[in-house]
N, C-alpha and C positions, 0 to 999 in steps of 0.2 A: 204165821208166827214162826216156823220150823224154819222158814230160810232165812228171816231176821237173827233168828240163834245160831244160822249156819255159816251166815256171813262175818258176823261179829265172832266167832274161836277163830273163822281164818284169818281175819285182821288181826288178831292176837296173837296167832300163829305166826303169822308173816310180819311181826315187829319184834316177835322175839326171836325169831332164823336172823332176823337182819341184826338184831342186837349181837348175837351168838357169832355172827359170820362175819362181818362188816361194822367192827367197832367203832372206828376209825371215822368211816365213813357217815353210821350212825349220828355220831357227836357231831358232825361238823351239819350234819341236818336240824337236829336238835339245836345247835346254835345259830342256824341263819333263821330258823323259827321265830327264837328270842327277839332276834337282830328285827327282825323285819315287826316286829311285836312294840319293840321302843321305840321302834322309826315314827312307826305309828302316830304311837303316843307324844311323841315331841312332834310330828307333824300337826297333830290337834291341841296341842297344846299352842306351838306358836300361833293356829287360827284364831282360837281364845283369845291371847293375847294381842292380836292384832283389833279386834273388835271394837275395843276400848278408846 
């Protein structure tokens, strides 16, 4: 349980150095996230709609 707690501050750690250090580069992560998030969802969405 000690390394699951250990791991989890450094992941916290190491998004908010990247947030702090690499804003820029941060956002543009955060956005292809999204991106790739709706692509998704219209890709399964047209599958739906093809069904029919």
């Amino acid at each position: 349980m000690q390394v699951k707690k250990v791991l989890t501050y450094g992941g916290i750690a190491f998004v908010a150095y990247y947030l702090l250090a690499r804003p820029a580069d941060a956002a543009d992560a955060v956005k292809g996230a999204f991106d790739t998030m709706f692509n998704a969802a219209d890709s399964l969405a047209q599958f739906v709609n093809n069904l029919s």
